[in-house]
C-alpha positions as CSV (number, residue, x, y, z in Angstrom):
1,X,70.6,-21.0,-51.9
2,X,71.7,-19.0,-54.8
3,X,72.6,-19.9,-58.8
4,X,75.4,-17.3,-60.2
5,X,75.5,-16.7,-63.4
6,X,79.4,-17.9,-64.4
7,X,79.7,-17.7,-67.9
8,X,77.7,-18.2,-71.5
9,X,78.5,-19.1,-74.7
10,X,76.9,-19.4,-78.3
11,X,77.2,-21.5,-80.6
12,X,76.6,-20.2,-84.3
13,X,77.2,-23.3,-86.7
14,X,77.7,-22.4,-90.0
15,X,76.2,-24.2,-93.2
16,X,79.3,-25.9,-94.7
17,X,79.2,-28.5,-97.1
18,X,77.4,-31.8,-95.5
19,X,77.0,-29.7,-92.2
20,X,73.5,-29.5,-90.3
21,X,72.6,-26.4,-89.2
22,X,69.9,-24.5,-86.8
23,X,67.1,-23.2,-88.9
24,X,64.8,-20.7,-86.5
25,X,65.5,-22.6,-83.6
26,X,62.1,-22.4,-81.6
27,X,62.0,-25.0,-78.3
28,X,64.8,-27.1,-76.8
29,X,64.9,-30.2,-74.5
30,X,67.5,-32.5,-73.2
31,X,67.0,-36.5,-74.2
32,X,69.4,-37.7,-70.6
33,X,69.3,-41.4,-72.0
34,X,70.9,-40.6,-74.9
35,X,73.1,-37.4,-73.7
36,X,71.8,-35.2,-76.2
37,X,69.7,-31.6,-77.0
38,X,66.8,-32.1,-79.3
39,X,66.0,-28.9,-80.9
40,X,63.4,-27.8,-82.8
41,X,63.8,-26.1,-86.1
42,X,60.5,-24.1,-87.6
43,X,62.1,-22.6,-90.7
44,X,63.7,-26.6,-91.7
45,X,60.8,-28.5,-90.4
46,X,63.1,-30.8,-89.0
47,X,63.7,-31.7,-84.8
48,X,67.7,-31.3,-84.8
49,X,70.0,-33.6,-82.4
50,X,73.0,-32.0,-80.7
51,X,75.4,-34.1,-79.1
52,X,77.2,-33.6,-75.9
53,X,80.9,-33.0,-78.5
54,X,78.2,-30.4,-80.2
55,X,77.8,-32.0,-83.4
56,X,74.8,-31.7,-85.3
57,X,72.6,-34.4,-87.1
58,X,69.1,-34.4,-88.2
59,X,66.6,-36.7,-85.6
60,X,63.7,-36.4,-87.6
61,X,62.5,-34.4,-90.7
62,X,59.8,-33.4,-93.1
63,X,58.0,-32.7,-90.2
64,X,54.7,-30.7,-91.2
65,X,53.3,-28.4,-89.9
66,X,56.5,-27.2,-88.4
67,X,57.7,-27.9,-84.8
68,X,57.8,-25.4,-82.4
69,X,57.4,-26.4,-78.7
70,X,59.2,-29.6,-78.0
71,X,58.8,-31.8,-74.6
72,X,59.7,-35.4,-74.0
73,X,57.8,-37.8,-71.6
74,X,58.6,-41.2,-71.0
75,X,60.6,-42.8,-74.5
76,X,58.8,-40.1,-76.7
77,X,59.4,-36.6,-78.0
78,X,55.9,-34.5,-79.0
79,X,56.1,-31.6,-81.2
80,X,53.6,-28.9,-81.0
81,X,53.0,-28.7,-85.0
82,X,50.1,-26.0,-85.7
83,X,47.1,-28.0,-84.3
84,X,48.2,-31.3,-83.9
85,X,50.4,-33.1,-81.8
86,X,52.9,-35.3,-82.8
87,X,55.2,-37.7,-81.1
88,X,58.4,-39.7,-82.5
89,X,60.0,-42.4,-80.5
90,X,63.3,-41.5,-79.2
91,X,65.5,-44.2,-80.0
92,X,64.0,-44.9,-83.9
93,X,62.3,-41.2,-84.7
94,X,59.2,-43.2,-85.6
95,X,55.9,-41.2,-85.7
96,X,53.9,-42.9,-82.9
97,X,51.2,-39.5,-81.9
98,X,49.6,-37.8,-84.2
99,X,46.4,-36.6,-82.7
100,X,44.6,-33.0,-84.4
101,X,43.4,-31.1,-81.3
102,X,41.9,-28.0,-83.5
103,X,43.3,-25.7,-82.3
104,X,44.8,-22.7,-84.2
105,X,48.8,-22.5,-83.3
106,X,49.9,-24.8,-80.2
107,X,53.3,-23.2,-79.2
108,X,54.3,-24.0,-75.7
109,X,53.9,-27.6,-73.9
110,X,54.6,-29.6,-71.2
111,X,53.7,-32.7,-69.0
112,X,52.7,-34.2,-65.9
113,X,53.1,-37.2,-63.7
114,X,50.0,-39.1,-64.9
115,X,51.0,-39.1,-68.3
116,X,49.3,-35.9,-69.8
117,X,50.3,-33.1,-72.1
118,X,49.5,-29.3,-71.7
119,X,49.7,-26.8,-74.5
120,X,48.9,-23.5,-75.3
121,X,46.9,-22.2,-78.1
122,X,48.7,-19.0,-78.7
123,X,46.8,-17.5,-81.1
124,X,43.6,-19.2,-80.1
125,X,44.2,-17.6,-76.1
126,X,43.6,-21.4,-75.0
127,X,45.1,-24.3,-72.9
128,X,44.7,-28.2,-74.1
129,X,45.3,-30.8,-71.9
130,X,46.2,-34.4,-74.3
131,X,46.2,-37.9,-73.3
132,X,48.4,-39.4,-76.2
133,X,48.2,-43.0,-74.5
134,X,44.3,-42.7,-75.2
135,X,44.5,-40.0,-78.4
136,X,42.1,-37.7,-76.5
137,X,42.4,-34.3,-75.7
138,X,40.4,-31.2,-74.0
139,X,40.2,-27.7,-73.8
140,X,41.5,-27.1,-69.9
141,X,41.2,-23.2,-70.1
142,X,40.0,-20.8,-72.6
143,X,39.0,-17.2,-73.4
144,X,42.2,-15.9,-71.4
145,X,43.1,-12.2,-71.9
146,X,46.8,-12.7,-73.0
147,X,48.2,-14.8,-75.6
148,X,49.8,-17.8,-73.2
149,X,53.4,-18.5,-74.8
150,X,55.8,-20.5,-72.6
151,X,54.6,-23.5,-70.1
152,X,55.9,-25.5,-67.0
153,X,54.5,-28.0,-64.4
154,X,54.8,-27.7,-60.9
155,X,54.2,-30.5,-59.1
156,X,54.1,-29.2,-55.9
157,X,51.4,-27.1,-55.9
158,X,49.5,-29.2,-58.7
159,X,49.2,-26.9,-61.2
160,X,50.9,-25.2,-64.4
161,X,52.5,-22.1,-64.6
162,X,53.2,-20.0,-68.0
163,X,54.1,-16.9,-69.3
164,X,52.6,-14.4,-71.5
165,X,52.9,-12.4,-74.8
166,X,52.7,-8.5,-75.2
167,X,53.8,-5.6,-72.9
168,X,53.8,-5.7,-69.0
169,X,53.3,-9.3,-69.5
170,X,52.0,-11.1,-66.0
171,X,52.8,-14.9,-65.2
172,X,49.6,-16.8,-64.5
173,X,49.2,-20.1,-63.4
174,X,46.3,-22.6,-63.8
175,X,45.1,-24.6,-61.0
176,X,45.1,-28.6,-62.4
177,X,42.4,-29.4,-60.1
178,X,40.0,-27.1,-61.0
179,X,41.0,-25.3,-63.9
180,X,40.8,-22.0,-62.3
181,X,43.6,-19.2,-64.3
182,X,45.0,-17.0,-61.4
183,X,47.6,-13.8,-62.0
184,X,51.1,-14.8,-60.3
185,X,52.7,-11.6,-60.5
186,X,52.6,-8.9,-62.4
187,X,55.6,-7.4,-64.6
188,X,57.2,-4.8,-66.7
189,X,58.1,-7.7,-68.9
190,X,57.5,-8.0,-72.5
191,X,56.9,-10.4,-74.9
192,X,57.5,-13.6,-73.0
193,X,58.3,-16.7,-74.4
194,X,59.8,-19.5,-73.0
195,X,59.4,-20.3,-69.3
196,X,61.7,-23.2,-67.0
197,X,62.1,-24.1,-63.5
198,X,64.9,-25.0,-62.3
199,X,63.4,-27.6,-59.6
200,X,64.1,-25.8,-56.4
201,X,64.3,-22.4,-56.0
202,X,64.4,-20.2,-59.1
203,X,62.2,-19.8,-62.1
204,X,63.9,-18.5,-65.8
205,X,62.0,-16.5,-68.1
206,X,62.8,-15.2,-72.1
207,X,61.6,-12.0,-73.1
208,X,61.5,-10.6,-76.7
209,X,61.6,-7.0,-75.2
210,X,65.1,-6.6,-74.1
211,X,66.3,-9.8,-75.2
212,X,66.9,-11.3,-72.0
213,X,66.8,-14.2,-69.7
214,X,65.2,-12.9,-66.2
215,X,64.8,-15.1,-62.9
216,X,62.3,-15.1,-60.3
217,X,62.4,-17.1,-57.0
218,X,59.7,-19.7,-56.9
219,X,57.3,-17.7,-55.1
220,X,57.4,-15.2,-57.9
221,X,57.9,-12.5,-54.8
222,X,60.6,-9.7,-55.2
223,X,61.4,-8.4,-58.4
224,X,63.1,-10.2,-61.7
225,X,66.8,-10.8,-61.9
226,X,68.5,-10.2,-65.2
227,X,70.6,-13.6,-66.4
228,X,71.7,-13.2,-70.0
229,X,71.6,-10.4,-72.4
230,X,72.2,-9.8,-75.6
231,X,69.9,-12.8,-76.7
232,X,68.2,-12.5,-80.3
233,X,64.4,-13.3,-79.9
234,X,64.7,-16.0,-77.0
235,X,62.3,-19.0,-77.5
236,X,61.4,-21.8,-75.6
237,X,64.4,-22.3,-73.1
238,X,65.1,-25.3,-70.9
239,X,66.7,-25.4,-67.9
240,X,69.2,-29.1,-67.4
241,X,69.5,-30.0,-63.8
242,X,72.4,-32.4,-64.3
243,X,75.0,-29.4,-65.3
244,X,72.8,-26.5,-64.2
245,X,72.6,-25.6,-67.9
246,X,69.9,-22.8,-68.8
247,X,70.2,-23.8,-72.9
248,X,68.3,-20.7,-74.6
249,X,67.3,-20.7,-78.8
250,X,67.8,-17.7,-80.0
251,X,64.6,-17.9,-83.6
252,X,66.1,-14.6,-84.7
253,X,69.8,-15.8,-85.5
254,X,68.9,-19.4,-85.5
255,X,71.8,-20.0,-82.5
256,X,71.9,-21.8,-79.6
257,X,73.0,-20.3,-76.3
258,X,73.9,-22.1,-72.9
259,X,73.9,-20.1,-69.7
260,X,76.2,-22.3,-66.7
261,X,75.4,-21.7,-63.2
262,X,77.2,-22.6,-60.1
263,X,75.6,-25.7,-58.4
264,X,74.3,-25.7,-55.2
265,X,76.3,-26.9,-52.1
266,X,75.8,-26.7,-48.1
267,X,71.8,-26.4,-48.9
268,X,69.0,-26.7,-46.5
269,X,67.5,-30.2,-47.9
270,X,64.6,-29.8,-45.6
271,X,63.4,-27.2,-48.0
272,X,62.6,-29.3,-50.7
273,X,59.5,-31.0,-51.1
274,X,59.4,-34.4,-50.2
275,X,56.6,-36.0,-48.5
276,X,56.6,-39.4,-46.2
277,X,54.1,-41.0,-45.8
278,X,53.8,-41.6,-41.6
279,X,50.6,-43.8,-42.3
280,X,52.6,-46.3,-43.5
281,X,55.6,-46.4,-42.0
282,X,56.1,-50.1,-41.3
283,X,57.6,-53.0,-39.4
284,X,57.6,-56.1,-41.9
285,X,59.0,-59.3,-42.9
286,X,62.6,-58.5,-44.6
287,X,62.9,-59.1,-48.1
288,X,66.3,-59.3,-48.3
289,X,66.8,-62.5,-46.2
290,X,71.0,-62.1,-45.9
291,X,70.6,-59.0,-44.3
292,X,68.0,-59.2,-41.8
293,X,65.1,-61.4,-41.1
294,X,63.0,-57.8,-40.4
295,X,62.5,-54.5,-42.0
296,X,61.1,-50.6,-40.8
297,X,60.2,-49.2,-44.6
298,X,59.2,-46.1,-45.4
299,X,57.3,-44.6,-48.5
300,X,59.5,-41.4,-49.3
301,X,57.5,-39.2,-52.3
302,X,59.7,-36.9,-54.5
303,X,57.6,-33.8,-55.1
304,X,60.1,-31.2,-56.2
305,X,61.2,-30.7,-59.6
306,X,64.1,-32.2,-59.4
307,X,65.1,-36.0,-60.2
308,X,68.1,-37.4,-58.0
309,X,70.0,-40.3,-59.2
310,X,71.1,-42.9,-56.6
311,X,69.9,-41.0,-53.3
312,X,70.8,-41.9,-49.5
313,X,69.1,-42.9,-46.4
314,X,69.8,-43.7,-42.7
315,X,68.0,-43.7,-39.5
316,X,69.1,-43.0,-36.3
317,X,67.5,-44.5,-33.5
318,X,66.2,-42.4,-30.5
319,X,65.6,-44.9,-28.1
320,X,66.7,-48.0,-27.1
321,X,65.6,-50.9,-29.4
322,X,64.0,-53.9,-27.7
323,X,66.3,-57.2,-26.7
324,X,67.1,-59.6,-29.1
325,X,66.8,-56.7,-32.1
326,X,69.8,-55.5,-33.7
327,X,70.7,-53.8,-36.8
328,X,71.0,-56.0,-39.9
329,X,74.5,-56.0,-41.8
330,X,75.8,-52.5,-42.9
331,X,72.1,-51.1,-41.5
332,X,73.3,-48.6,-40.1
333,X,75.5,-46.4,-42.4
334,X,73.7,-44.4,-45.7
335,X,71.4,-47.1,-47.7
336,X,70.7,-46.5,-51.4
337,X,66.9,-46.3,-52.1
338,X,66.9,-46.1,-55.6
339,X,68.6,-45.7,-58.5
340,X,66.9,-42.8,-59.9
341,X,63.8,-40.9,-58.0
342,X,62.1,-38.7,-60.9
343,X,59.7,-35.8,-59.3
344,X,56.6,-37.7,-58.4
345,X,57.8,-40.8,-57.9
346,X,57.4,-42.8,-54.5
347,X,60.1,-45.3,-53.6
348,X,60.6,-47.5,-50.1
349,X,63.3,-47.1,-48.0
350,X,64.0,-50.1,-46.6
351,X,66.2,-50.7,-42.8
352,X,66.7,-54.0,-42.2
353,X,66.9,-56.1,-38.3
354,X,67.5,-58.8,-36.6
355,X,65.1,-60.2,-34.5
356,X,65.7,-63.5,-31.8
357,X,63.6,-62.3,-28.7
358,X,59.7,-61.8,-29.0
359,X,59.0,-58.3,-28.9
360,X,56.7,-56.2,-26.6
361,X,53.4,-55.7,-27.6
362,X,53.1,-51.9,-28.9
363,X,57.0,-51.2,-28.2
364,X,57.3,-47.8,-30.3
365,X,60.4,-46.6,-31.5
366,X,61.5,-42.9,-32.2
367,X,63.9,-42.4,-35.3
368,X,65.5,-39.7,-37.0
369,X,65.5,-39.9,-41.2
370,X,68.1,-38.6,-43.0
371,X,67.6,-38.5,-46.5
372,X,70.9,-36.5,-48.5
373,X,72.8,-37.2,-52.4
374,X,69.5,-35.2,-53.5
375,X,71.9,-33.0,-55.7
376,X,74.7,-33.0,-57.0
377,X,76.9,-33.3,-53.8
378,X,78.9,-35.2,-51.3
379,X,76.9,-37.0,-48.6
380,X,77.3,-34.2,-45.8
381,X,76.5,-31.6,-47.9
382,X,72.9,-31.8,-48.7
383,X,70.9,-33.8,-45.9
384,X,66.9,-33.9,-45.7
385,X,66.0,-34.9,-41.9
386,X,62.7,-35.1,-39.8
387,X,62.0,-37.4,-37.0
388,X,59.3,-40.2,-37.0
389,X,57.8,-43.2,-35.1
390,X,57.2,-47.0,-35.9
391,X,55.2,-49.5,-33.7
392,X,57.3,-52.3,-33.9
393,X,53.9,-54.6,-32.8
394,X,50.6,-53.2,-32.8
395,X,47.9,-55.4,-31.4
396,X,46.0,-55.3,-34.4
397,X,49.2,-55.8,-36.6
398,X,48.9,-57.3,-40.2
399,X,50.3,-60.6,-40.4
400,X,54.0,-59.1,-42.1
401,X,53.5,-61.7,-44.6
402,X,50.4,-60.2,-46.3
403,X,51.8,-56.5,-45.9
404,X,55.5,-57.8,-47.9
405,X,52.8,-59.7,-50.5
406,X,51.5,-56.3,-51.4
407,X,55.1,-54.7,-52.3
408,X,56.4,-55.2,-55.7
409,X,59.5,-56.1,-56.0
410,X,61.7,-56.3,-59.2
411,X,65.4,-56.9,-60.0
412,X,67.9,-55.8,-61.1
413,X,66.5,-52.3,-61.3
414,X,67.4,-50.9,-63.3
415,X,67.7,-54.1,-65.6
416,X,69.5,-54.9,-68.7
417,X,66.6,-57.0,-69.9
418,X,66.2,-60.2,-67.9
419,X,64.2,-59.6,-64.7
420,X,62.7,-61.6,-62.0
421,X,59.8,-60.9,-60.0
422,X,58.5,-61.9,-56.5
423,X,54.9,-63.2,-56.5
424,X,53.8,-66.0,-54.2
425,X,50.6,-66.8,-56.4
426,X,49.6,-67.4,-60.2
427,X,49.4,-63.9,-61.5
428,X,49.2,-61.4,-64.6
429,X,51.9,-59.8,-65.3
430,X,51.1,-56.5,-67.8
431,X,54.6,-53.8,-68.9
432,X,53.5,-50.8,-70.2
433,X,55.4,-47.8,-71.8
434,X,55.3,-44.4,-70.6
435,X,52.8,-43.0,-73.4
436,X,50.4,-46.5,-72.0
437,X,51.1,-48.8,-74.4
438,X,50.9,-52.3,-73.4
439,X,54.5,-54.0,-74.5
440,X,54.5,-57.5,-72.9
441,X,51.8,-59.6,-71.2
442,X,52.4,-62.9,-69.6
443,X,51.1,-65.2,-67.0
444,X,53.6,-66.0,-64.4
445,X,54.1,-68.6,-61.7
446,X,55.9,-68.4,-58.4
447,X,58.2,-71.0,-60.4
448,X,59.4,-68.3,-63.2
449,X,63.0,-67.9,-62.3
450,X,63.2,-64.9,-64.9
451,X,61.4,-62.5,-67.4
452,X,63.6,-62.1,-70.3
453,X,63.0,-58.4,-72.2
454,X,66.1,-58.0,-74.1
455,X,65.1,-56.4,-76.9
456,X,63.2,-54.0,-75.7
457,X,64.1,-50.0,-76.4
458,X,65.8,-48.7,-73.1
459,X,64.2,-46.5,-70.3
460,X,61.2,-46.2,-68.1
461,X,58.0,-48.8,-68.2
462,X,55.4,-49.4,-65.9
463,X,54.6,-52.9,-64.6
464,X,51.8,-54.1,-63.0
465,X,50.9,-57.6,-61.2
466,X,47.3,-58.6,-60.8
467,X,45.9,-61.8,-58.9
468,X,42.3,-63.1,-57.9
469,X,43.1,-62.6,-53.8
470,X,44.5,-59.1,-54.1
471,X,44.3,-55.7,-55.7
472,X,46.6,-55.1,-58.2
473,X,50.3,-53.7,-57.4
474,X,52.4,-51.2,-59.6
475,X,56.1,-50.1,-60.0
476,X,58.1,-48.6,-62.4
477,X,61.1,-50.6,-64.2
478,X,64.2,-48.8,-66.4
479,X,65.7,-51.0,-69.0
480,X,69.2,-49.9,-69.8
481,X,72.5,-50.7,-71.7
């Protein structure tokens, strides 16, 4: 599988009267709800919107001390602003973070799946790890030999990797579990600055020296590939998987340059990293009653760096299925799982039955998964597949009414603003944004047709149901137009 570099532009906006213009643009990010670029502008103080037509407008400024690194989580976007952090929501531009972590010039930044921030302290040679939803912070590593610059997650091996300033720059990475700083590679790079995976296969890098763009495949073996030239002091680039967009600011000229690269097609799916979980593969009650009276789900986690919107499933059955149990309606062609699987999320994939005859005691089936729309792509082009087993009934089975109780299931989901839930008891019910903010409480009957939200700002929020004869049960919900 292989990007190729097609073309670049630049766009160099010119201060005209009543126009907005880039001022030493540092760090940029794409805000996918609202189909935009935020940049940050140093020399303006000021985070600067670019829509998709490529007209300018101020999101937010008098910002002080000035932005550089940029990264949004959840409905937020946090500056790294000298020692302090700072986060404005990104629908109003409100302040909602502002949390003084000491140190002496936070520069690059980035987040996990659990709702922390990493930065580096380039000038204090450190790396903080924030918690904005509890205002806390820590000093993850420190003491490191290079100034650390430009900084990524990587889910998939649990742990960040950055880049580095000065000459023969290495990459290092730093172990999330134990804090441990290891060399990557080693390079003839210089001056490093911005650093972005692409999700699959290819890591971008800026450089000062030589004013490039460089690529590395993500096991850092082989040498670099030179991208883009003729860049102008290359900050903190970002790398959109939805147009397979590598959008570089240029501080120097105060431009912003996009790279395009030619999306992937025929690839090997299998490569990516997903993980099933085979302990709990099961065979349930259905809970989507027109369709079968029986379900085999399957947890399916998403731990690339990529998210998918609307991906496919099928199985296909290696052996005979037991009399009386048929496929449900439509069962058997590609299922929609979810409407959007972000990296680290788990969702269920859910084939539903039929069931008239009793079934033999430990009757096993053997299935095939296939798992495919994971990019960009027609169904046949991209297909995920592994084989797997389900005991259709154990002799020490769960009654399928208490395994279904423990699923949490919302809908619509995504939702416009009035949801309904599925609970069979009294229970809390508890919405949270993605920065941990409780939003809505309410205790809720098995009689509570709907939830009504409207109102609330659109995308992702965490809900969680809690009752006295079970543990509590989590899912995510996105509110949308």
């Amino acid at each position: 599988m292989k990007y190729i570099l097609l073309s670049f532009f630049s766009f160099l906006l010119v201060l005209t009267s009543g126009a907005q213009s880039f001022d030493g643009c540092e760090s940029v990010e794409f805000d996918v709800v609202n189909n935009r670029y935020l940049i940050s502008n140093p020399g303006s103080g000021e985070i600067i919107a670019r829509s998709a037509s490529g007209v300018l407008s101020v999101f937010k400024s008098g910002i002080s001390p000035a932005p550089y690194g940029i990264e949004i989580m959840g409905n937020t976007i946090y500056a790294c602003c000298g020692g302090r952090i700072k986060g404005y929501d990104l629908i109003t531009a409100a302040e909602v973070t502002n949390i003084n972590t000491a140190a002496t010039f936070l520069n690059g930044i980035t987040h996990d799946n659990s709702g922390n921030l990493f930065a580096t302290d380039f000038s204090g040679k450190k790396i903080y790890r924030i918690n904005p939803a509890a205002s806390t912070f820590n000093i993850m590593a420190s003491g490191l030999v290079q100034s650390p610059n430009g900084i990524v997650y990587d889910p998939a091996n649990n742990q960040l990797v950055f880049v580095n300033w000065g000459s023969n720059a290495p990459i290092k990475a730093m172990s999330l579990a134990d804090s441990v700083v290891t060399v990557i590679t080693t390079t003839t790079l210089g001056n490093c600055d911005g650093i972005a995976f692409n999700g699959l296969n290819k890591y971008y890098i800026s450089c000062w020296t030589g004013q490039k763009a460089v690529s590395f495949n993500s096991t850092f073996t082989g040498p670099p590939v030179t991208e883009v030239t003729g860049l102008s002091n290359p900050a903190d680039i970002f790398y959109n998987q939805a147009s397979d967009t590598l959008a570089i600011p240029n501080s120097n000229n105060s431009t912003l340059r996009f790279a395009g690269f030619e999306p992937i097609t025929n690839a090997a799916c299998n490569l990516l990293p997903l993980e099933i979980d085979v302990n709990n593969i099961l065979f349930e009650e259905s809970d989507f009653a027109s369709i079968g009276d029986s379900m085999i789900s399957i947890p399916i986690t998403n731990l690339s760096g990529l998210n998918f919107a609307y991906p496919l499933a099928r199985i296909t059955l290696s052996d005979p299925l037991p009399a009386g149990f048929t496929f449900g309606t439509n069962q058997q062609d590609y299922q929609v799982f979810a409407s959007s699987w972000n990296t680290g999320n788990t969702e269920i994939i859910k084939f539903h039955f039929n069931v008239t005859e009793a079934i033999p005691l430990n009757f096993t089936v053997d299935f095939q998964l296939q798992v495919t729309n994971l990019i960009p792509s027609t169904v046949d082009t991209c297909t995920f597949t592994e084989n797997f087993s389900v005991n259709l009934n154990p002799d020490d089975i769960t009654s399928v009414k208490e395994i279904a109780v423990n699923r949490l299931l919302i809908y619509p989901n995504p939702s416009t603003g009035i949801i309904s839930v599925d609970i069979v008891e009294k229970s809390e019910l508890v919405i949270t944004d993605m920065c941990g903010r409780i939003v809505f409480e309410k205790i809720v009957l098995p009689s509570d047709k709907s939830i009504d939200l409207q109102g609330f700002s659109k995308g992702l929020y965490s809900i969680k149901i809690s009752a006295e004869s079970r543990a509590a049960i989590t899912g995510k919900l996105v509110l949308i137009d």
